[in-house]
PDBQT receptor file of N, H, CA, C and O in Angstrom, charges set to zero:
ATOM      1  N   UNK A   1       0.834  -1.193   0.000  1.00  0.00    +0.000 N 
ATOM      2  CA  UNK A   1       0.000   0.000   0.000  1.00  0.00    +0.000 C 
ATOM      3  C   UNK A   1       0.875   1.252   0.000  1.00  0.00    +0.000 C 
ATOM      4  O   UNK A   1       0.969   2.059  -0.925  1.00  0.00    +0.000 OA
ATOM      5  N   UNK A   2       1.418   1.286   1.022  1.00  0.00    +0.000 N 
ATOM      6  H   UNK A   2       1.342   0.631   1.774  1.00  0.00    +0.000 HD
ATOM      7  CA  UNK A   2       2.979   2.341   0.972  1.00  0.00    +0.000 C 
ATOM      8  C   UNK A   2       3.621   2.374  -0.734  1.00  0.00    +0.000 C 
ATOM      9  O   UNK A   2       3.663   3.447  -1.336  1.00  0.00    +0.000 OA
ATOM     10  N   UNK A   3       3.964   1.430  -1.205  1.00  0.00    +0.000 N 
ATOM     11  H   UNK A   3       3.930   0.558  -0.716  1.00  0.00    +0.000 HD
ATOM     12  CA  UNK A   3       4.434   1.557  -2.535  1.00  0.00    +0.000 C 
ATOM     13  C   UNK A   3       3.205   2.300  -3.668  1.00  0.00    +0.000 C 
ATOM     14  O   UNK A   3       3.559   3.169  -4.465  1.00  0.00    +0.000 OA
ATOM     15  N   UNK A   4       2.032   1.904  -3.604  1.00  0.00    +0.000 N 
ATOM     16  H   UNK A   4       1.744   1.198  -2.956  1.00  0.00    +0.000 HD
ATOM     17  CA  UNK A   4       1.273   2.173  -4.405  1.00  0.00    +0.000 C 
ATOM     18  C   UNK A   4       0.966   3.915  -4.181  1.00  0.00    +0.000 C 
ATOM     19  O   UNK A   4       0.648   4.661  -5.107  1.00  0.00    +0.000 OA
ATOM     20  N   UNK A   5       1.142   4.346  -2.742  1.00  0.00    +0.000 N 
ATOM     21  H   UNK A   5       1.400   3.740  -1.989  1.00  0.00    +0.000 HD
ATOM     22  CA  UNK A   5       0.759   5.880  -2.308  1.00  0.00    +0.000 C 
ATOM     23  C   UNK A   5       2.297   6.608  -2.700  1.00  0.00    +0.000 C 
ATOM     24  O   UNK A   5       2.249   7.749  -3.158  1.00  0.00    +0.000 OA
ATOM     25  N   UNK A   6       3.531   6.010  -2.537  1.00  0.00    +0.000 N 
ATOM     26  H   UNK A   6       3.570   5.083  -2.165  1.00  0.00    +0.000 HD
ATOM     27  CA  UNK A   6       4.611   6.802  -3.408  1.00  0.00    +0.000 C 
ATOM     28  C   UNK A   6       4.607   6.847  -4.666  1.00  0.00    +0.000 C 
ATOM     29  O   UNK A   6       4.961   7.828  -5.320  1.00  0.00    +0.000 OA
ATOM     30  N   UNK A   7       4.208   5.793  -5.119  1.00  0.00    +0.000 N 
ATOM     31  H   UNK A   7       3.920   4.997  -4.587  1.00  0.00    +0.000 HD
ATOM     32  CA  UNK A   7       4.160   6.418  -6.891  1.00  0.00    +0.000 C 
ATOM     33  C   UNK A   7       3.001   7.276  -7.618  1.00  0.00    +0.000 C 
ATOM     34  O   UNK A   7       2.935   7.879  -8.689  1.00  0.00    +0.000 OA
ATOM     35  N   UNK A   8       2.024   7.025  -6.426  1.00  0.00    +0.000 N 
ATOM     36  H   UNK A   8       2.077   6.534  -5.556  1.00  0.00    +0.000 HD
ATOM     37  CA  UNK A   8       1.249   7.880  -7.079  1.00  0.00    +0.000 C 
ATOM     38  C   UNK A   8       1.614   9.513  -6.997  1.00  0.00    +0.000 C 
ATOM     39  O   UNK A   8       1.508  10.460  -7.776  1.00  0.00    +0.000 OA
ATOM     40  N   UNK A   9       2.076   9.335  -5.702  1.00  0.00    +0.000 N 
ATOM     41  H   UNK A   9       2.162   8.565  -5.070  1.00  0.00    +0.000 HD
ATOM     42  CA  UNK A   9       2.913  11.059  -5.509  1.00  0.00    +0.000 C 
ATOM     43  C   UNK A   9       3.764  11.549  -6.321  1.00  0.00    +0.000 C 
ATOM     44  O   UNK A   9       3.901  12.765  -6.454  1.00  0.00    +0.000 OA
ATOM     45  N   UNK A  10       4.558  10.539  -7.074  1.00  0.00    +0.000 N 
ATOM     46  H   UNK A  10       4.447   9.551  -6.966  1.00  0.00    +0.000 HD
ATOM     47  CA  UNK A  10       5.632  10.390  -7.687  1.00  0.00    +0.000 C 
ATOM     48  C   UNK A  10       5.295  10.787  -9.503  1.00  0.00    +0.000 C 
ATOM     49  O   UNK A  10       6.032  11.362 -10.304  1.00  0.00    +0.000 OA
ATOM     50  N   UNK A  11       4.032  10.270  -9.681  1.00  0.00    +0.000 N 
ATOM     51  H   UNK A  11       3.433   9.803  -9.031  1.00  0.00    +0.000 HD
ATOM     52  CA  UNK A  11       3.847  10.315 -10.993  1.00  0.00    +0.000 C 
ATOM     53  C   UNK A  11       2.948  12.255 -11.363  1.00  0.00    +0.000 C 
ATOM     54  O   UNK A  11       2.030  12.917 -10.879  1.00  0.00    +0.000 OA
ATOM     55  N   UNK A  12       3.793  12.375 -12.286  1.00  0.00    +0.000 N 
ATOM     56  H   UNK A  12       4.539  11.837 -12.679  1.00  0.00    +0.000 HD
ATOM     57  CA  UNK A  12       3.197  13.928 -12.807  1.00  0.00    +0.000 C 
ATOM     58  C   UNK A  12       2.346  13.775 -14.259  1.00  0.00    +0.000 C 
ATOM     59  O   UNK A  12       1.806  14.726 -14.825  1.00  0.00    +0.000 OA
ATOM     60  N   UNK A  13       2.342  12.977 -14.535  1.00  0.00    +0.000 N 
ATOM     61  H   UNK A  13       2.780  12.205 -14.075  1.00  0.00    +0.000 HD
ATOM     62  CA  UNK A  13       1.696  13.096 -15.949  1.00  0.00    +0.000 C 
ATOM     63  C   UNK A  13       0.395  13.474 -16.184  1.00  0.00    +0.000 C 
ATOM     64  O   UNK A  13       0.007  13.712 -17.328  1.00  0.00    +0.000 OA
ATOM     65  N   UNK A  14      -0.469  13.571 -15.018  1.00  0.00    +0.000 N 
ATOM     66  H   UNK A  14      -0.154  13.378 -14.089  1.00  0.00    +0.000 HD
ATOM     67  CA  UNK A  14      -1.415  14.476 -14.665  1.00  0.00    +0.000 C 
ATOM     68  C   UNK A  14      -1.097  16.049 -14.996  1.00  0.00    +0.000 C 
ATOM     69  O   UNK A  14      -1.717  16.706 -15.832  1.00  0.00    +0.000 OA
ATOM     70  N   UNK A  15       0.210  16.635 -14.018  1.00  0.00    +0.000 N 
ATOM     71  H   UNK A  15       0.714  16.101 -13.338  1.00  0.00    +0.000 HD
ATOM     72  CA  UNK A  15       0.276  17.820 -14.232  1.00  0.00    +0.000 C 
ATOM     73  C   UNK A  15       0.785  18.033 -15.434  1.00  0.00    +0.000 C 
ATOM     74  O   UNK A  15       0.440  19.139 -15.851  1.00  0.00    +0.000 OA
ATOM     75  N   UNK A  16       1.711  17.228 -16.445  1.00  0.00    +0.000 N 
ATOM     76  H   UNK A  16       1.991  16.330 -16.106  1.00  0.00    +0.000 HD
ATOM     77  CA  UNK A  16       1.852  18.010 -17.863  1.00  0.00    +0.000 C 
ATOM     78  C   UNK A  16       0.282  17.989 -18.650  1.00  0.00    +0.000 C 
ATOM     79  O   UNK A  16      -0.038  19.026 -19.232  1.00  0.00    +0.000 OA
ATOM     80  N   UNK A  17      -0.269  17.324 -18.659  1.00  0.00    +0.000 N 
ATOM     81  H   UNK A  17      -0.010  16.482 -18.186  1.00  0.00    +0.000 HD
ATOM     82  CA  UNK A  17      -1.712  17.382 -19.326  1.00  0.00    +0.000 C 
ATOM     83  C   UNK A  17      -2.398  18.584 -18.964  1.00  0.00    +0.000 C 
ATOM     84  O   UNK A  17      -2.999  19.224 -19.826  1.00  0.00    +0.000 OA
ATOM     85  N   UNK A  18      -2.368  18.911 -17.902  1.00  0.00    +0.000 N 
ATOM     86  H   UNK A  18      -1.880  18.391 -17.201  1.00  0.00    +0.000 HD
ATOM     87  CA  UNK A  18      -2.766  20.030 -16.891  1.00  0.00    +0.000 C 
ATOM     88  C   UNK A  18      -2.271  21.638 -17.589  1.00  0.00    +0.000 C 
ATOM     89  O   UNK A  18      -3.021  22.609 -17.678  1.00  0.00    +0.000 OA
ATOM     90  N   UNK A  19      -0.690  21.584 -18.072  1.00  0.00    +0.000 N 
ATOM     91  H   UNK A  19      -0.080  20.795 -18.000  1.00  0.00    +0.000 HD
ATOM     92  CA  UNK A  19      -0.105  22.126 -18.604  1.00  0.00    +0.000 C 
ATOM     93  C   UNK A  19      -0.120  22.900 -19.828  1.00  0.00    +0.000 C 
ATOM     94  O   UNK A  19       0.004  24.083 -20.144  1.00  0.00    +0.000 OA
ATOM     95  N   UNK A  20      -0.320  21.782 -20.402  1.00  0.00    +0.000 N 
ATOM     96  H   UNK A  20      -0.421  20.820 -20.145  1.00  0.00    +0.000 HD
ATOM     97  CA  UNK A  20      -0.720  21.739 -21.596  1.00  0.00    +0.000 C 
ATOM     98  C   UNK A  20      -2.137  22.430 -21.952  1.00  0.00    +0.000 C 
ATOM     99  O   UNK A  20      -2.248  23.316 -22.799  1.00  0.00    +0.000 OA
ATOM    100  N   UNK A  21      -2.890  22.058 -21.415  1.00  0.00    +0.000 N 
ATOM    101  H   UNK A  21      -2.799  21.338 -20.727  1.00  0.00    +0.000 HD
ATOM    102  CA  UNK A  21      -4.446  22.536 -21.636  1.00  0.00    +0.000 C 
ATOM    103  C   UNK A  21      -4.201  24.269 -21.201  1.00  0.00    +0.000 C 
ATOM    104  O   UNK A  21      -4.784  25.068 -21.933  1.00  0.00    +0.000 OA
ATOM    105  N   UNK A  22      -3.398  24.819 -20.090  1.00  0.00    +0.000 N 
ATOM    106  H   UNK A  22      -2.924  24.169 -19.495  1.00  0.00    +0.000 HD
ATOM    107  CA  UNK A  22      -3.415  25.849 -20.238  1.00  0.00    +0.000 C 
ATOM    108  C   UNK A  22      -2.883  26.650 -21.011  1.00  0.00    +0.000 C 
ATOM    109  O   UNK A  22      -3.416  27.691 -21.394  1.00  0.00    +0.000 OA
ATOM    110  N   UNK A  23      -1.485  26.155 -21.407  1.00  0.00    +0.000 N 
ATOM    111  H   UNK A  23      -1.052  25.309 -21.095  1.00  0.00    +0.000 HD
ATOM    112  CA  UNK A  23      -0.987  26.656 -22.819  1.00  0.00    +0.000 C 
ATOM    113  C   UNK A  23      -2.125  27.106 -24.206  1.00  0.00    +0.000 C 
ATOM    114  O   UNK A  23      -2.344  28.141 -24.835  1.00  0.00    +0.000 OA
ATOM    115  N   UNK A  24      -2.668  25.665 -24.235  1.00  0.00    +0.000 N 
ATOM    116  H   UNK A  24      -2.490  24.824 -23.724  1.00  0.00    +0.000 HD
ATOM    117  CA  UNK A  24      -4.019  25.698 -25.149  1.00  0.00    +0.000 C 
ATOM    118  C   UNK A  24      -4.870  26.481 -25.006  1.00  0.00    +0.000 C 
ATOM    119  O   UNK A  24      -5.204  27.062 -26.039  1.00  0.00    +0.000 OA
ATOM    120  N   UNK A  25      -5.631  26.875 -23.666  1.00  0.00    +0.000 N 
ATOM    121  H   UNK A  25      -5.360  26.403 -22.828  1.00  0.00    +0.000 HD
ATOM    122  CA  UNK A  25      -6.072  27.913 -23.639  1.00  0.00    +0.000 C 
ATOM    123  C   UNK A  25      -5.589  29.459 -23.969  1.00  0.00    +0.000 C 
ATOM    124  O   UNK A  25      -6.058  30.370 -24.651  1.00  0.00    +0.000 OA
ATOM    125  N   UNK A  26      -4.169  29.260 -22.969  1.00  0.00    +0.000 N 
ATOM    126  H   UNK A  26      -3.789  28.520 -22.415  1.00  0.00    +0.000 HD
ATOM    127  CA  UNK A  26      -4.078  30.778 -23.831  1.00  0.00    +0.000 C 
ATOM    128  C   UNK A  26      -3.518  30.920 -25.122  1.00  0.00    +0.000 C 
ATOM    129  O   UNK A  26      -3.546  31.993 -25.725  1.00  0.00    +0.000 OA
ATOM    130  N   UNK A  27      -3.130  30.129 -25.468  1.00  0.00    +0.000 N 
ATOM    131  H   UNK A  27      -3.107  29.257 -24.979  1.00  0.00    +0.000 HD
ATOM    132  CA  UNK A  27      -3.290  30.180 -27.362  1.00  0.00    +0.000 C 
ATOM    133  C   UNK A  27      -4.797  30.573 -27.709  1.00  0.00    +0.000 C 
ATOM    134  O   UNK A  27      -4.956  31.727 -28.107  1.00  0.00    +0.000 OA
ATOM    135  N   UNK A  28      -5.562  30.019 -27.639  1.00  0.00    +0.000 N 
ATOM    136  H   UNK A  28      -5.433  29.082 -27.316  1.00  0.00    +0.000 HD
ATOM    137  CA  UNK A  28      -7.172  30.162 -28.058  1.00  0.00    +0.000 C 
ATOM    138  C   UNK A  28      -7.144  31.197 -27.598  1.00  0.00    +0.000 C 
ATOM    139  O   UNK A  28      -7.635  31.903 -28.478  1.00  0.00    +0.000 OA
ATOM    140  N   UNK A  29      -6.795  32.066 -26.447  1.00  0.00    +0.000 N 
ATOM    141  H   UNK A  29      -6.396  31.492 -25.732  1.00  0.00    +0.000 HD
ATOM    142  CA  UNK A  29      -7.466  33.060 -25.740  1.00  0.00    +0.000 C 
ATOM    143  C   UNK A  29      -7.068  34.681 -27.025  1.00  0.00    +0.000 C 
ATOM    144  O   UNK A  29      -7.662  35.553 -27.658  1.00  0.00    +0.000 OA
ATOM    145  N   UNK A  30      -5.992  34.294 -26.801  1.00  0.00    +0.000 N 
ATOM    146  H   UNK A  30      -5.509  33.585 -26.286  1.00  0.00    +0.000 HD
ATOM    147  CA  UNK A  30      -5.064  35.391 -27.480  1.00  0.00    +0.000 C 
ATOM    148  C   UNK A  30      -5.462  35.547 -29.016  1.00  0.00    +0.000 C 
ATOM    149  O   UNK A  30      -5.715  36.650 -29.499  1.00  0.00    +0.000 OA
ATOM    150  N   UNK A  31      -5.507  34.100 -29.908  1.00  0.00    +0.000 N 
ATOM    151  H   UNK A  31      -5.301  33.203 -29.515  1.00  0.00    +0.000 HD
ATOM    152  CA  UNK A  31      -6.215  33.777 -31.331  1.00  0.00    +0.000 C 
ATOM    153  C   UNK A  31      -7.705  34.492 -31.419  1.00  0.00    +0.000 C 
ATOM    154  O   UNK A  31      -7.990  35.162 -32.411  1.00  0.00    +0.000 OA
ATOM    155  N   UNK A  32      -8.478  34.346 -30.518  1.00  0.00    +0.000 N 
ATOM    156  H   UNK A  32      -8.246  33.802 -29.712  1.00  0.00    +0.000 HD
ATOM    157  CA  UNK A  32      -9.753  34.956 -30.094  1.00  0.00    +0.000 C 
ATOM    158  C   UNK A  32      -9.813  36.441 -30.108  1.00  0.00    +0.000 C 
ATOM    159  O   UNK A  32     -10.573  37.000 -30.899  1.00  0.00    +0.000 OA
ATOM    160  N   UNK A  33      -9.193  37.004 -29.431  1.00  0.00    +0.000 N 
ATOM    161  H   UNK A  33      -8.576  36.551 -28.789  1.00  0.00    +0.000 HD
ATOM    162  CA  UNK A  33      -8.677  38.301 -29.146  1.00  0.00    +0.000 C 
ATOM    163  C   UNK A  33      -8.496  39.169 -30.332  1.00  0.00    +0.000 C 
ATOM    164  O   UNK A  33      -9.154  40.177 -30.587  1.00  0.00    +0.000 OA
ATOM    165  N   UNK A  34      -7.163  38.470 -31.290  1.00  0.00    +0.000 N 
ATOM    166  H   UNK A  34      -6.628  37.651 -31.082  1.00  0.00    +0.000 HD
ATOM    167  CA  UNK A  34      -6.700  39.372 -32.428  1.00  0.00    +0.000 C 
ATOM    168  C   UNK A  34      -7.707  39.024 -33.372  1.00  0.00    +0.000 C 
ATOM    169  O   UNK A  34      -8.134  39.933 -34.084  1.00  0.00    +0.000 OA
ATOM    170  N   UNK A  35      -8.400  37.287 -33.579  1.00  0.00    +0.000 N 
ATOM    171  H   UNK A  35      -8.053  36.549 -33.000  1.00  0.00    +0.000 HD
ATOM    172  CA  UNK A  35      -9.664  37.441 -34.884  1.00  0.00    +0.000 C 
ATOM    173  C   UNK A  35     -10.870  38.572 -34.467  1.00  0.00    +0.000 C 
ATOM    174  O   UNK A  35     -11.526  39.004 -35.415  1.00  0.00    +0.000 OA
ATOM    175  N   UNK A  36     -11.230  39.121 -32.984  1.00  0.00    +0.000 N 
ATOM    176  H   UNK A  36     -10.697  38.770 -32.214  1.00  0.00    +0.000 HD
ATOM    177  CA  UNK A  36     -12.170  40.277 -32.928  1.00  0.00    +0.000 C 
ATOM    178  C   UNK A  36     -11.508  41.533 -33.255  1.00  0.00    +0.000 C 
ATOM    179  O   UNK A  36     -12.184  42.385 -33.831  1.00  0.00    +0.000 OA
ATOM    180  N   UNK A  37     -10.209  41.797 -32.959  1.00  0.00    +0.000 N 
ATOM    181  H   UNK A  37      -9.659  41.105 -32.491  1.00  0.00    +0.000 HD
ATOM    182  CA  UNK A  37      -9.784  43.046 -33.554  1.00  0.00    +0.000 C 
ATOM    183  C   UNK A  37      -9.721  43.580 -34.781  1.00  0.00    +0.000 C 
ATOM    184  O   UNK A  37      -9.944  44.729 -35.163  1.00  0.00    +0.000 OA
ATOM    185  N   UNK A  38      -9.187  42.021 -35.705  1.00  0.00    +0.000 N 
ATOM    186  H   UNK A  38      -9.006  41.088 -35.395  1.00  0.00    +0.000 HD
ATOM    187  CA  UNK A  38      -8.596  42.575 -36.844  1.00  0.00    +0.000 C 
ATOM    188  C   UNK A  38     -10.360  42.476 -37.585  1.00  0.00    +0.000 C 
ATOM    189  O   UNK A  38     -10.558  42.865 -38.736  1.00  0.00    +0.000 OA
ATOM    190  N   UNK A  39     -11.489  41.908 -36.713  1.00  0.00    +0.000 N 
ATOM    191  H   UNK A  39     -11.328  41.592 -35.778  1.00  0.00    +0.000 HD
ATOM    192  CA  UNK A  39     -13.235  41.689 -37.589  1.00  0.00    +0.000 C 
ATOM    193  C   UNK A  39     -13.608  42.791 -37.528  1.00  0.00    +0.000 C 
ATOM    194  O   UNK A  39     -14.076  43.303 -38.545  1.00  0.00    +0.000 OA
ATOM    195  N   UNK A  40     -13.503  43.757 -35.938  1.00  0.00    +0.000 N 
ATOM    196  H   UNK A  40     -13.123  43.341 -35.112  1.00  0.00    +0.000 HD
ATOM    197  CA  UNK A  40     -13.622  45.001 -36.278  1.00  0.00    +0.000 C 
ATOM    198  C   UNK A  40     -13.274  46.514 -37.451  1.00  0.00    +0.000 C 
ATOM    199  O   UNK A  40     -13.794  47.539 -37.893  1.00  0.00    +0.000 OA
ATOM    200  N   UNK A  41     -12.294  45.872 -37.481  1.00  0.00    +0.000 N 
ATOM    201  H   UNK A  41     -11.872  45.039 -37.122  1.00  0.00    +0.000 HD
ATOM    202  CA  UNK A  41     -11.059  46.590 -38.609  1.00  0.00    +0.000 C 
ATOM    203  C   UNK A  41     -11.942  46.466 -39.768  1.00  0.00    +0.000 C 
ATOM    204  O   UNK A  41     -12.477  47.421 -40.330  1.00  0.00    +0.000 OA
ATOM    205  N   UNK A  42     -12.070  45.174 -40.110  1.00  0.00    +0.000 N 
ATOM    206  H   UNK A  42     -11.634  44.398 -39.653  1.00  0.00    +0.000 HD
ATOM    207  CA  UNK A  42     -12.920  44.233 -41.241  1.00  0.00    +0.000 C 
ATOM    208  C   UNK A  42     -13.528  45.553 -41.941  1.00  0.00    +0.000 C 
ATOM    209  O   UNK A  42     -13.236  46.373 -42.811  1.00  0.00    +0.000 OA
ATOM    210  N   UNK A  43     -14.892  45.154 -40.724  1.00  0.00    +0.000 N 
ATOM    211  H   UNK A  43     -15.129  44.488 -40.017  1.00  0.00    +0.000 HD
ATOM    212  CA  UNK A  43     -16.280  45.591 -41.007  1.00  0.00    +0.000 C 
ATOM    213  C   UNK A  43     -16.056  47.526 -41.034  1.00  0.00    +0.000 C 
ATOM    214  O   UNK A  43     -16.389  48.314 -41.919  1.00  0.00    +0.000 OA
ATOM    215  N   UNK A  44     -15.572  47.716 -40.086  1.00  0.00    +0.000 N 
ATOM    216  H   UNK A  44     -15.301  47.076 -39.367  1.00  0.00    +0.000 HD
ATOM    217  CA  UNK A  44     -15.494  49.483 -40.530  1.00  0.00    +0.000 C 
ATOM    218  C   UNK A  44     -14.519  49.963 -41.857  1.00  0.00    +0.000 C 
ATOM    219  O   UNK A  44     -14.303  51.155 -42.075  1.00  0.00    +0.000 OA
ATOM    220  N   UNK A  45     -13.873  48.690 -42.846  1.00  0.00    +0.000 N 
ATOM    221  H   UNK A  45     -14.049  47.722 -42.668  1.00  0.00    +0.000 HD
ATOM    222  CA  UNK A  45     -13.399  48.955 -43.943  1.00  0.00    +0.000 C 
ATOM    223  C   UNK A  45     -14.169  48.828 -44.809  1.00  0.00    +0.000 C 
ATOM    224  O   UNK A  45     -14.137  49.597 -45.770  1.00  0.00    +0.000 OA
ATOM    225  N   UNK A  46     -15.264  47.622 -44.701  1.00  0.00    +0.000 N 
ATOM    226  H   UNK A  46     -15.290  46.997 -43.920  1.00  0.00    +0.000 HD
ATOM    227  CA  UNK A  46     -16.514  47.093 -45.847  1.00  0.00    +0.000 C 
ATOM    228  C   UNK A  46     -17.617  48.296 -45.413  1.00  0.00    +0.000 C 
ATOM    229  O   UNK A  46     -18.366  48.708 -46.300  1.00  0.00    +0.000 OA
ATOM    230  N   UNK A  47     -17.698  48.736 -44.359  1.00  0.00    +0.000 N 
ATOM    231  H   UNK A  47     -17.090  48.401 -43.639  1.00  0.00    +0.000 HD
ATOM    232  CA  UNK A  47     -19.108  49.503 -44.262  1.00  0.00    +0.000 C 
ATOM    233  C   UNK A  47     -18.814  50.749 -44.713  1.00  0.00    +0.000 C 
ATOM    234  O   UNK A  47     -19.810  51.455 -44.870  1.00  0.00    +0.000 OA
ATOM    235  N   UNK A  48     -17.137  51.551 -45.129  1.00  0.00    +0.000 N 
ATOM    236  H   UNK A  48     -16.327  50.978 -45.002  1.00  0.00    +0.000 HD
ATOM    237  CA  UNK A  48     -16.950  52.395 -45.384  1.00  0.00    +0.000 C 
ATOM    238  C   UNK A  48     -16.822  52.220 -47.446  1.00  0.00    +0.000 C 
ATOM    239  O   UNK A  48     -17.184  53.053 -48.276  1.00  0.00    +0.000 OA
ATOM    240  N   UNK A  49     -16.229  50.933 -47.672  1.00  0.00    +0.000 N 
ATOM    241  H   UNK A  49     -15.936  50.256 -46.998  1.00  0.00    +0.000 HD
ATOM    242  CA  UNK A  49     -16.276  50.709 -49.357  1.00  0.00    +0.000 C 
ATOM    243  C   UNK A  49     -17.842  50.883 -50.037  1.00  0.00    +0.000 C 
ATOM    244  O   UNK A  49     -18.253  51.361 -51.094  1.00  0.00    +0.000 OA
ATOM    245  N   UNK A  50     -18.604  50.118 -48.643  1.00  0.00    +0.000 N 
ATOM    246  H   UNK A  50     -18.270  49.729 -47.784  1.00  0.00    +0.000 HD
ATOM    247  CA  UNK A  50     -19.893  50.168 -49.713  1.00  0.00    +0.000 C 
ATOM    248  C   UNK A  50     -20.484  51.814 -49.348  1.00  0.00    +0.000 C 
ATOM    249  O   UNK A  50     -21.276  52.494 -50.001  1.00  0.00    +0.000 OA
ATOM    250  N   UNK A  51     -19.963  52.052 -48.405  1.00  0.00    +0.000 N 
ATOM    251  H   UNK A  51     -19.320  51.500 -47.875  1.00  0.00    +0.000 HD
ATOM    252  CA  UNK A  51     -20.553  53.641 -48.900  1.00  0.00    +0.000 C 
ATOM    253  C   UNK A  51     -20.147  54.425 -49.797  1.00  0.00    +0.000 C 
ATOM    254  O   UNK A  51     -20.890  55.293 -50.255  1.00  0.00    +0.000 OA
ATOM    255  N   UNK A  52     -18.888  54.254 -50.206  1.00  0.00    +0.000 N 
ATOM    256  H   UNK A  52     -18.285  53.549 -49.833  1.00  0.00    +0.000 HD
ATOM    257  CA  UNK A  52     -18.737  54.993 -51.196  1.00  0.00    +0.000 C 
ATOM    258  C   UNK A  52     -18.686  54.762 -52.459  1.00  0.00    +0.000 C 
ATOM    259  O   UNK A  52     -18.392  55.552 -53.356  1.00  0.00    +0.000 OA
ATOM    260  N   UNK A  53     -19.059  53.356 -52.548  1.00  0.00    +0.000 N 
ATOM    261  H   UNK A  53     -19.298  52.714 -51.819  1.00  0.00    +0.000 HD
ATOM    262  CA  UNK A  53     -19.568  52.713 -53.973  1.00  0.00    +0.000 C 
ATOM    263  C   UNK A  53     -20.970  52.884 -54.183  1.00  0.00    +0.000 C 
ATOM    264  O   UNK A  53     -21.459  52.822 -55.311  1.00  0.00    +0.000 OA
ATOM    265  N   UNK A  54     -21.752  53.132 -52.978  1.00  0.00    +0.000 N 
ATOM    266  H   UNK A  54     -21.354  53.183 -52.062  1.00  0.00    +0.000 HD
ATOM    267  CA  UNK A  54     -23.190  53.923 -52.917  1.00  0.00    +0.000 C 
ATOM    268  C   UNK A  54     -23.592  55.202 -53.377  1.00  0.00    +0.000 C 
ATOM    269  O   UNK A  54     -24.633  55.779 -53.691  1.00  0.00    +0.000 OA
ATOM    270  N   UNK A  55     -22.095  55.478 -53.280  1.00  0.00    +0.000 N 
ATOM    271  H   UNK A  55     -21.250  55.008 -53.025  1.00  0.00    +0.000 HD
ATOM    272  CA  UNK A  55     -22.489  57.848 -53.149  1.00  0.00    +0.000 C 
ATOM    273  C   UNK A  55     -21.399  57.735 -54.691  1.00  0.00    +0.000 C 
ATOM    274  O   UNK A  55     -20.968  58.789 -55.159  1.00  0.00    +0.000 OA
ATOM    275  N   UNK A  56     -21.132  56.713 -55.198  1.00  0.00    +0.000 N 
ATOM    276  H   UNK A  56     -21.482  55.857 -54.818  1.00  0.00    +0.000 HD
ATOM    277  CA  UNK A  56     -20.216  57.273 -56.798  1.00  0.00    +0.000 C 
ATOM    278  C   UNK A  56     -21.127  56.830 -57.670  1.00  0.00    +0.000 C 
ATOM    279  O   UNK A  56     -21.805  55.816 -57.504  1.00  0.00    +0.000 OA
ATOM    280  N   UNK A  57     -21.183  57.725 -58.824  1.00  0.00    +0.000 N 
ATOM    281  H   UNK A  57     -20.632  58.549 -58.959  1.00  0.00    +0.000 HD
ATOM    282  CA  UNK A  57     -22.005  57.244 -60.041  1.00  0.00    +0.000 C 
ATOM    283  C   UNK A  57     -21.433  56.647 -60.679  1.00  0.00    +0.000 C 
ATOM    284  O   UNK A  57     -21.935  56.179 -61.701  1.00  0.00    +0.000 OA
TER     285      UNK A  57
C-alpha cells in the first residue's frame, strides 16, 4: 500500500496534461482576441467601401 501511495505522488503526468491545456487555452485566448480586432477593422473597412460605392455614379 505504501508503494502504491509513493508512486502515485511520484507520478506527474497528470500535471503536464494540466499544462498543456493551459498553454491551449491561452493560445485560443489570445487567437480569439486578435480574430475580434482585426473583424472590427474588417467591417469598418466594408461599411466604409460600400458607402462609397453607394455615393459614386
Amino acid at each position: 500500500m505504501k508503494n502504491l501511495v509513493s508512486r502515485f505522488v511520484k507520478d506527474e503526468s497528470g500535471a503536464t496534461a494540466i499544462e498543456y491545456g493551459l498553454i491551449a487555452a491561452g493560445i485560443s485566448v489570445a487567437i480569439i482576441t486578435a480574430v475580434n480586432g482585426i473583424g472590427g477593422k474588417l467591417s469598418t473597412s466594408f461599411g466604409k467601401i460600400s458607402t462609397d460605392l453607394k455615393t459614386t455614379p
